[in-house]
C-alpha positions as a printed NumPy array, in Angstrom:
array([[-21.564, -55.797, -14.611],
       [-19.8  , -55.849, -17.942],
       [-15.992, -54.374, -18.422],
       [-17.83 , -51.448, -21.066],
       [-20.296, -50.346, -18.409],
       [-16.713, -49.336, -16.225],
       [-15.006, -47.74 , -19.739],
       [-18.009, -45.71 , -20.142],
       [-18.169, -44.445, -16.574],
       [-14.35 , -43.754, -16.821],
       [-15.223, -41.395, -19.783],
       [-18.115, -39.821, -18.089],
       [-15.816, -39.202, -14.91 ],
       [-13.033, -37.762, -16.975],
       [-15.395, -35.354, -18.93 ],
       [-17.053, -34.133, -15.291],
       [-12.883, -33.563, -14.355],
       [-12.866, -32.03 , -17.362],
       [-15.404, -29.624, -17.176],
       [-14.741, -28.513, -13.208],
       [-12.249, -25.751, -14.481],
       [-15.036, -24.162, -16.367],
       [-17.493, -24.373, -13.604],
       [-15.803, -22.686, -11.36 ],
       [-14.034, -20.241, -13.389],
       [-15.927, -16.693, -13.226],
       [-14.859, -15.28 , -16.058],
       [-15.92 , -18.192, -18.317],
       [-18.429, -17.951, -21.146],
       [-20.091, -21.226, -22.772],
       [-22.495, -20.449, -25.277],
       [-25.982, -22.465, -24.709],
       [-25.499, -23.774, -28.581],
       [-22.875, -25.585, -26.906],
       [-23.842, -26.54 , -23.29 ],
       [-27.771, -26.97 , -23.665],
       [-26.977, -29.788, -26.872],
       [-24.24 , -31.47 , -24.244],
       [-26.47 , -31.817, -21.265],
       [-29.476, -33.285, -23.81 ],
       [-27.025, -35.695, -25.295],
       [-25.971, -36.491, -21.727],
       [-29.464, -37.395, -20.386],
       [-30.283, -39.372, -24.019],
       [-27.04 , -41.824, -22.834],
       [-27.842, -41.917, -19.445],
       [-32.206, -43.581, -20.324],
       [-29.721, -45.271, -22.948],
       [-27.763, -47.042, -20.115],
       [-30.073, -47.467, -17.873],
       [-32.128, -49.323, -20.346],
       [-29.355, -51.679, -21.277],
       [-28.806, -52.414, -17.709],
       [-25.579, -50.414, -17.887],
       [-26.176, -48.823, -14.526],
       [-22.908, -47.238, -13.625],
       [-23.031, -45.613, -17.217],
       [-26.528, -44.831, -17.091],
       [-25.139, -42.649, -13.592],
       [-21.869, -40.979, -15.191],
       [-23.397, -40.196, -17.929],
       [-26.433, -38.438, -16.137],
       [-23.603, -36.675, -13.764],
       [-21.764, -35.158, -17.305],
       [-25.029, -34.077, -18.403],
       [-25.85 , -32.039, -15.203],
       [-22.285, -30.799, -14.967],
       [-23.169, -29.347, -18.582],
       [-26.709, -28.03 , -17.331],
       [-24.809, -26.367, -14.251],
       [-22.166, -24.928, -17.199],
       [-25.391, -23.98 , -18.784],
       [-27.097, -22.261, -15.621],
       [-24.051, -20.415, -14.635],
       [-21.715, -19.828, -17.348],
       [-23.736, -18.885, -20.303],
       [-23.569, -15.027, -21.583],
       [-26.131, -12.682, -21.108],
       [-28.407, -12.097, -23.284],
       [-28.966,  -8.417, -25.027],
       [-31.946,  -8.363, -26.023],
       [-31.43 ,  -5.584, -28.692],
       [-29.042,  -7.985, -30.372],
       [-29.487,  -8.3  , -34.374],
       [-27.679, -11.419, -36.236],
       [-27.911,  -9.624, -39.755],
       [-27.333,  -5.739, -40.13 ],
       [-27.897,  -4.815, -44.225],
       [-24.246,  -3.627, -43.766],
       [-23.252,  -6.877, -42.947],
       [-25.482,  -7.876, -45.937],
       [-23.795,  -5.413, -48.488],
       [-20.258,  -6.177, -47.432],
       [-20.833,  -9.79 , -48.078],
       [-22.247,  -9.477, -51.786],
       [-19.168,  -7.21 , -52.131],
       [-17.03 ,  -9.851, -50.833],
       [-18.619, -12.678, -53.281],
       [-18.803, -10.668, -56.302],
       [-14.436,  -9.918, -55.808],
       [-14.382, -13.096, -54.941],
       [-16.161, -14.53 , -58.393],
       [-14.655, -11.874, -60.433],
       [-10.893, -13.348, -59.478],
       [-11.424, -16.807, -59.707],
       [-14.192, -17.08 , -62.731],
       [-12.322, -14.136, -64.361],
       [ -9.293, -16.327, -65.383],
       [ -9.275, -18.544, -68.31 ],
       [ -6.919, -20.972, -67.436],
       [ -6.204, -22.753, -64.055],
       [ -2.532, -22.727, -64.567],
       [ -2.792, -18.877, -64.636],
       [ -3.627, -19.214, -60.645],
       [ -0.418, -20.953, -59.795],
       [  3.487, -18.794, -59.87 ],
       [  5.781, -20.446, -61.638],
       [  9.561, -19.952, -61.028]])
């Protein structure tokens, strides 16, 4: 056993200590764009690991990765179904936005006209 197959389990344990509070918190809400990446990334380090003979790693590493699928499992919102990313009001307010946004800083000639002087 090496001294970075101990540092790595240390970070893996501290990450599953970590990540208890959220677990058993009811009331919490991890997106799966941010749990289902973590648990993938934790079972990549763990066949990592275990291929460089790093076995405690390999096993603290697979342990964050199903604390983060348990996260995932548990403490992921709903879904709605009838959920729509874009509205065209959304859309609209947007090109609105840009065009006020181009107008004020493409509409001045100078850039020492954006700064007050005293």
């Amino acid at each position: 056993m090496i001294w970075q197959d101990l540092v790595f389990l240390v970070g893996s344990s501290l990450s599953i200590v970590f990540l208890a509070p959220t677990l058993r918190d009811v009331d919490a809400r991890v997106p799966l764009a941010t749990s289902f990446p973590s648990m993938a990334i934790g079972a990549v380090y763990a066949t990592t690991f275990a291929s460089l003979g790093m076995t405690f790693s390999a096993v603290g590493s697979l342990a964050a990765g199903g604390m983060w699928c348990l996260i995932a499992l548990f403490r992921s919102p709903p879904r709605v179904p009838e959920t729509v990313l874009t509205r065209p009001e959304q859309v609209r307010l947007f090109l609105t936005d840009l065009g006020r946004w181009g107008r004020r800083t493409l509409g001045r000639r100078r850039a020492f006209d954006r700064y007050v002087l005293e």
